[in-house]
VEXDREN-2710 file (C-alpha; in Angstrom, 1 decimal):
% VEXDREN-2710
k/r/px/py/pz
1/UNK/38.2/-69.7/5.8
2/UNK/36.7/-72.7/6.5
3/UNK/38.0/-75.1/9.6
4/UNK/38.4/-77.6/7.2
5/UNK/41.6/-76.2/5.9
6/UNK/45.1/-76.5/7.5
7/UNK/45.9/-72.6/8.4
8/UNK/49.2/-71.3/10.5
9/UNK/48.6/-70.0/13.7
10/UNK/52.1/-68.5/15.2
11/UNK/54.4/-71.2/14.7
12/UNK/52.1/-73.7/14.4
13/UNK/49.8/-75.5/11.9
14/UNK/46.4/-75.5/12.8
15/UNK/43.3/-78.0/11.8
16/UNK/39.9/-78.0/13.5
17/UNK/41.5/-75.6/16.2
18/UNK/43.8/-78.5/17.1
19/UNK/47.9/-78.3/16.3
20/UNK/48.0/-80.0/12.7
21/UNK/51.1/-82.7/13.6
22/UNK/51.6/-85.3/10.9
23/UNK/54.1/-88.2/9.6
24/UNK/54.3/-87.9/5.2
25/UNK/55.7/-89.0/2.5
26/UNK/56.5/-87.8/-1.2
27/UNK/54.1/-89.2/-3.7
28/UNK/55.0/-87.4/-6.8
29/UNK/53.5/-90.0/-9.2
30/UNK/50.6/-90.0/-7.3
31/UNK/48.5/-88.3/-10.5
32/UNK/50.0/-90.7/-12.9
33/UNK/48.5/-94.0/-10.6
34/UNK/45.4/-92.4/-11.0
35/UNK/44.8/-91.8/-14.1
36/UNK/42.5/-93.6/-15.6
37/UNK/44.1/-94.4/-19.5
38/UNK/47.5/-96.4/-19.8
39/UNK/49.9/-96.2/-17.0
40/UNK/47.0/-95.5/-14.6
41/UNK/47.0/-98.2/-11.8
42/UNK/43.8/-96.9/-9.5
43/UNK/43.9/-100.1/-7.7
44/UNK/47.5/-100.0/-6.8
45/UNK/47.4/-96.2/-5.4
46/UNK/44.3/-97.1/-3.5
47/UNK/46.2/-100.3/-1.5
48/UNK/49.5/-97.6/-1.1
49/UNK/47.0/-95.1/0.3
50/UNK/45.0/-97.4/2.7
51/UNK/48.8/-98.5/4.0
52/UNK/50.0/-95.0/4.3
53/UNK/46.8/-94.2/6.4
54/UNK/47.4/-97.8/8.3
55/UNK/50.8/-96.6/9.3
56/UNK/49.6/-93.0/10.3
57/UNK/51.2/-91.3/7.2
58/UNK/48.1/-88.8/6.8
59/UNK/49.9/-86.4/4.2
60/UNK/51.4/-86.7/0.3
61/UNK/53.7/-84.4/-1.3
62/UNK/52.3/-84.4/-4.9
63/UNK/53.8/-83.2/-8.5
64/UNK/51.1/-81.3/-9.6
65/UNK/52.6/-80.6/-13.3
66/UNK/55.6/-82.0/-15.3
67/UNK/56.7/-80.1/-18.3
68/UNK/57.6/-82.0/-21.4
69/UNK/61.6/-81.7/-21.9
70/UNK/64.2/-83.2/-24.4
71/UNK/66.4/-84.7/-22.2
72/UNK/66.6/-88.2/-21.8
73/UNK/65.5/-88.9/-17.8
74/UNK/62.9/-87.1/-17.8
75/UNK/59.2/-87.9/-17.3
76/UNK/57.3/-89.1/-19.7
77/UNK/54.5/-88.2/-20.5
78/UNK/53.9/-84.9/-19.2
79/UNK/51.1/-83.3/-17.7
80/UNK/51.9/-80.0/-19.9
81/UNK/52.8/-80.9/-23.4
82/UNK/53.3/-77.5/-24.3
83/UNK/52.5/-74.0/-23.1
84/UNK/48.9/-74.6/-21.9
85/UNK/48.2/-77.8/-23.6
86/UNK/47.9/-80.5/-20.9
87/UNK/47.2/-84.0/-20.5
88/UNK/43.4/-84.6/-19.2
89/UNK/43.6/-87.7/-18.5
90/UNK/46.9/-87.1/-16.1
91/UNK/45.2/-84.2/-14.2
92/UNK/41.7/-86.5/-13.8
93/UNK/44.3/-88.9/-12.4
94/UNK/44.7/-85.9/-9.7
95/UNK/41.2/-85.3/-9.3
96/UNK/41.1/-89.1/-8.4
97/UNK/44.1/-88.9/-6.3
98/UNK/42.7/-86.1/-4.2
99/UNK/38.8/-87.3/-4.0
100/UNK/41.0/-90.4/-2.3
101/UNK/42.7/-88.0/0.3
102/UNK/39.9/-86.9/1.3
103/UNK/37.9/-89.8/1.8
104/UNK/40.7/-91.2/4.4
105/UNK/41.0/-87.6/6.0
106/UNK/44.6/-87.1/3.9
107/UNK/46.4/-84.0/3.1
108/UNK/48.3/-83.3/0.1
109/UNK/51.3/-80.9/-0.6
110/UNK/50.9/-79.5/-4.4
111/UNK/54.2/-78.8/-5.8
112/UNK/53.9/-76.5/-8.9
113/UNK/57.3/-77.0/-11.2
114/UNK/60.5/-78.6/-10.5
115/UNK/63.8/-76.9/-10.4
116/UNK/65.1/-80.1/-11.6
117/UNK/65.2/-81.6/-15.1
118/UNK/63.3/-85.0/-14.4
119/UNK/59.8/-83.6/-14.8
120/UNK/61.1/-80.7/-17.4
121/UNK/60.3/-78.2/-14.5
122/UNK/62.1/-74.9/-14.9
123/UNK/64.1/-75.2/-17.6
124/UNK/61.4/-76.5/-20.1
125/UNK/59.6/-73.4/-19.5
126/UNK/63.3/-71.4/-20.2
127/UNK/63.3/-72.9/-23.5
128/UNK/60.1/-72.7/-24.3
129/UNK/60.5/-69.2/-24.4
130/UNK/63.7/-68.2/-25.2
131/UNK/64.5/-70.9/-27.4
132/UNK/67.5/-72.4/-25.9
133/UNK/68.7/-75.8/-26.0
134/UNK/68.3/-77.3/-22.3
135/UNK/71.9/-78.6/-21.4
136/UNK/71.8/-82.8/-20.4
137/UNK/73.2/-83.8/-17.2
138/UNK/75.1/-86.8/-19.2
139/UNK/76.4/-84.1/-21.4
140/UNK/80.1/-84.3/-20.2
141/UNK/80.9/-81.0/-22.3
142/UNK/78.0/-78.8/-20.8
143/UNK/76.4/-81.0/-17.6
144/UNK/75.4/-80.3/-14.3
145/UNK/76.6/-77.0/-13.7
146/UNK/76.1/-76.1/-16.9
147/UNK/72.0/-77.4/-16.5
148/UNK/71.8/-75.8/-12.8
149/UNK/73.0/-72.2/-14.3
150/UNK/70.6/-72.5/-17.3
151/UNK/67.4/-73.1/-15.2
152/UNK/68.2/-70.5/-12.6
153/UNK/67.3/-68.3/-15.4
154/UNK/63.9/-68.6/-15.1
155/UNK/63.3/-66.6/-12.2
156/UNK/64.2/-63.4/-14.5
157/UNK/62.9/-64.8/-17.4
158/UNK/59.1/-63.3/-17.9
159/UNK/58.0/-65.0/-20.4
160/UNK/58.5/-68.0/-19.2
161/UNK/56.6/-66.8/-15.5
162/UNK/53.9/-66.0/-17.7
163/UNK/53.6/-69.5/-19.2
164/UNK/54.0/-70.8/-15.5
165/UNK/51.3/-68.7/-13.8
166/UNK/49.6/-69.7/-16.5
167/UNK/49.6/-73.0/-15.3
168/UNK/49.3/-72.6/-11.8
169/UNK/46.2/-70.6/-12.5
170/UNK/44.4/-73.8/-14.1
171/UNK/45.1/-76.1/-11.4
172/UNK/44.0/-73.8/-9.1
173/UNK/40.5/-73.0/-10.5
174/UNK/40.7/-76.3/-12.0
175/UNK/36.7/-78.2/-10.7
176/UNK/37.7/-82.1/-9.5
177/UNK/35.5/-84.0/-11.8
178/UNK/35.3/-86.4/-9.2
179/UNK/34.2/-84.3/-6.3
180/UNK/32.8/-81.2/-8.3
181/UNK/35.2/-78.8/-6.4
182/UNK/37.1/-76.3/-7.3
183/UNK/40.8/-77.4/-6.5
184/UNK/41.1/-73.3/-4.1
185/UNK/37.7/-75.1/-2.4
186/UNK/39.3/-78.8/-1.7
187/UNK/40.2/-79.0/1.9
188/UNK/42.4/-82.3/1.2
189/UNK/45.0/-80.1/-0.3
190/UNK/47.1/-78.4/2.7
191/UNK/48.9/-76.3/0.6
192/UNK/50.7/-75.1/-2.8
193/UNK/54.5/-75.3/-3.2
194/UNK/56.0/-73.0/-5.6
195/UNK/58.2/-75.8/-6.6
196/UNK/60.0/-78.3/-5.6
197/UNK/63.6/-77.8/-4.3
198/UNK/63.8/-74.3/-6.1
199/UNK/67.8/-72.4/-5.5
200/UNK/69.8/-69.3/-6.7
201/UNK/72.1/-71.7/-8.8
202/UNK/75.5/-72.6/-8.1
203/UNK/77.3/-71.6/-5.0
204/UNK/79.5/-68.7/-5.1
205/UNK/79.0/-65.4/-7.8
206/UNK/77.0/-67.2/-10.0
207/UNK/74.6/-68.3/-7.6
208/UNK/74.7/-64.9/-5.7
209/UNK/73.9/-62.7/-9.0
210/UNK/70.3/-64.3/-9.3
211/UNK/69.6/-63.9/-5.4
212/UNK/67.3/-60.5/-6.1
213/UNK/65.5/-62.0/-9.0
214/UNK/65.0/-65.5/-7.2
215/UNK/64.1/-63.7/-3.9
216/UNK/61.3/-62.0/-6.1
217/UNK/59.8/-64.4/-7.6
218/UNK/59.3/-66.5/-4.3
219/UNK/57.6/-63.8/-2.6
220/UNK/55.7/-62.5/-6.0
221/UNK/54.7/-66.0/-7.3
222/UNK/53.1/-66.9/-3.4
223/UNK/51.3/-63.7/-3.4
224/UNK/49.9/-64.5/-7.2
225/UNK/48.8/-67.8/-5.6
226/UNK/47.0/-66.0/-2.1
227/UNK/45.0/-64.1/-4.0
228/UNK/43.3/-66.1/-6.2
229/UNK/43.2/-68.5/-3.7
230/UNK/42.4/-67.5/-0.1
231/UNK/42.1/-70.8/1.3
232/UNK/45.3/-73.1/1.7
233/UNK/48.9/-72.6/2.7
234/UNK/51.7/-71.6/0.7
235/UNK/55.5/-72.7/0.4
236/UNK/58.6/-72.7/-1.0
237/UNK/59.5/-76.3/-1.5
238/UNK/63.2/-75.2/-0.5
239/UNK/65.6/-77.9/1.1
240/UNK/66.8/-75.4/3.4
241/UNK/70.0/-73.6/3.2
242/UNK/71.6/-76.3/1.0
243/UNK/69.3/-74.4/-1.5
244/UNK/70.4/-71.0/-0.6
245/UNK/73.8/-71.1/-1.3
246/UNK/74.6/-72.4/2.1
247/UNK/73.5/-69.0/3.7
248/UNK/71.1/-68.9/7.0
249/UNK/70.6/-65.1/6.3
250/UNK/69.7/-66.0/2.3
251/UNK/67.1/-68.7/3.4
252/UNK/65.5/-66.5/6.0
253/UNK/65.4/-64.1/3.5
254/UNK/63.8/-66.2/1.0
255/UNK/61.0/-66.8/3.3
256/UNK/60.6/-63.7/5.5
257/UNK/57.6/-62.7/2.9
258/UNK/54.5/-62.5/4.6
259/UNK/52.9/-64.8/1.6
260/UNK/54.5/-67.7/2.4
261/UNK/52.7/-69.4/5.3
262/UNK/55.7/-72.2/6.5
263/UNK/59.1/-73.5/5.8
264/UNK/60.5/-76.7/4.5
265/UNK/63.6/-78.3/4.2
266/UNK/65.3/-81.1/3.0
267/UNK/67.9/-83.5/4.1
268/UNK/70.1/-85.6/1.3
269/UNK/73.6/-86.8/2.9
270/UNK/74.1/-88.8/0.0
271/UNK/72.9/-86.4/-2.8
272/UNK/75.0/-83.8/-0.9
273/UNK/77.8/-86.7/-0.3
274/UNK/78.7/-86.4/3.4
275/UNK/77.9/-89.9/3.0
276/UNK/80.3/-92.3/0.9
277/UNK/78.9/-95.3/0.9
278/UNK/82.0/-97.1/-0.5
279/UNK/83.6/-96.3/2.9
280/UNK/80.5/-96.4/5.7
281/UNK/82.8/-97.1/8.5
282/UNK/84.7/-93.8/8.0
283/UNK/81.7/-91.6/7.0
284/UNK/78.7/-92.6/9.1
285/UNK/79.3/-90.8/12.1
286/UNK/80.1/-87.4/10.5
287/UNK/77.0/-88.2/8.7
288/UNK/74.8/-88.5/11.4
289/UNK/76.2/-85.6/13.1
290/UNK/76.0/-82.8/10.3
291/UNK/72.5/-84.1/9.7
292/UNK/71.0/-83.6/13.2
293/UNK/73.1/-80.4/13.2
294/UNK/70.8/-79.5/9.9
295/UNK/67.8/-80.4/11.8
296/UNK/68.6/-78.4/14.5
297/UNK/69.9/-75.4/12.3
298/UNK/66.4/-75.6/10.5
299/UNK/64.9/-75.1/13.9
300/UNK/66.3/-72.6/14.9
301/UNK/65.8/-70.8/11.9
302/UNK/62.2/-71.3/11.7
303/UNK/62.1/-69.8/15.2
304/UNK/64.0/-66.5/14.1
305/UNK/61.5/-66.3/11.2
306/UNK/58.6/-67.1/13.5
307/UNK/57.1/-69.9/11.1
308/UNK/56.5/-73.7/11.4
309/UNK/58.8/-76.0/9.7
310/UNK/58.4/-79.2/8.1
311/UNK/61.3/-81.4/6.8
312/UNK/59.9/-82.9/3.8
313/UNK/62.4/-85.2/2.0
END
């Protein structure tokens, strides 16, 4: 491997034999600025990228494919149309996007699917394989639950892994038509994210049935990645034990495989509503508290593990 890749040396992440310490941001629509047909704005992402770099932000969390879906919120267009027809001029818009990176000596974070149903993610490759009707969030007879149980599916599903390796092989070999690289050749990516946020499902038994299955596929999907490309990191994308059914012992289990090269987490108060924001006064301190306790929990789980951390969102 060449030194111009980010590698993981003990629990550390390494560049140019130097620790690898950095300040990012999420940029998931960063392809869609760069594309070059309507709703491309090259202009604008150059100006956001110059001020990232300006303000020492020197790495972008990226959605490398959206899936095209049938609910309502979600992202539109997609980069995937259908099983293995994509959108060129979306994925030249990441070509662009990364040739930028690495002109300003940025890293990107490549996150593969979404276990969420704003880029279609998961669930759009459920039904388009088994032919089920995604449920919508708005839906007040199926909703959340019922959408979070139907995408945790996928991790058993193998026809729809198929249609998802699928795609993670073509960005992978995919050749930047900007630099004339070979994306497994591009030092400005760090590293491949199976997905982002990716969990068991719901808390409690229905969650805990698709542990083995989703503890497979996180450790089987990173080693599909490594081997056909031997050059950048690999993670999960998880927001920590949040997505693990609240376990320690279930997230360090989800990353103890030797494929995946570092850990993430996330931290939503809000989303996860320790924080009410009708009543600040009374929730603001417990807020602040349980999230430096997360922080510190994630620490100390990365040190059990033996693997660096980031805290992404």
């Amino acid at each position: 491997m060449s030194d111009d890749f980010i590698r993981v040396e003990g629990m550390q992440l390494i560049l140019h034999d130097a620790p690898y310490l950095y300040a990012g941001t999420n940029m998931w629509f960063g392809a869609y600025l760069g594309a070059a047909g309507p709703g491309g704005q090259r202009a604008r992402l150059v100006r956001e990228l110059d001020l990232l770099r300006e303000h020492g932000i020197t790495n972008v969390r990226i959605m490398a494919s959206s899936e095209a879906s049938i609910l309502p919120a979600a992202v539109r267009p997609p980069i995937q149309r259908a099983p293995g027809d994509v959108d060129e001029d979306l994925l030249c818009g990441l070509d662009f996007l990364l040739a930028a990176l690495g002109e300003r000596g940025m890293h990107a974070v490549l996150y593969l699917t979404n276990f969420w149903d704003w880029s279609g993610g998961m669930s759009s490759y459920n039904a388009w394989t088994d032919g089920g009707a995604v449920p919508a969030i708005p839906d007040p007879a199926r909703g959340w639950e019922a959408l979070v149980a139907y995408t945790a599916t996928f991790y058993a599903n193998s026809a729809a892994n198929e249609l998802y390796r699928a795609q993670i092989h073509r960005l992978v070999t995919r050749t930047n038509a900007i630099t004339g690289r070979v994306y497994r050749d591009e030092p400005a990516i760090m590293a491949w994210q199976l997905a982002n946020e990716p969990r068991p499902g719901l808390y409690g038994a229905r969650g805990e049935k698709n542990l083995p299955a989703f503890f497979s596929w996180l450790g089987e999907t990173a080693a599909f990645i490594h081997a056909i490309d031997p050059n950048h990191l690999v993670s999960t994308g998880s927001e920590g034990t949040e997505g693990c059914l609240g376990s320690d012992e279930h997230y360090i289990t989800a990353h103890a495989d030797a494929h995946i090269d570092y850990l993430t987490f996330h931290l939503w108060p809000y989303n996860w509503r320790w924080f009410d924001p009708s009543r600040p006064d009374a929730t603001l301190a417990g807020t602040r508290e349980r999230s430096n306790a997360y922080v510190q929990r994630h620490g100390a789980l990365a040190r059990r593990i033996g693997k660096p951390i980031v805290l992404e969102e």
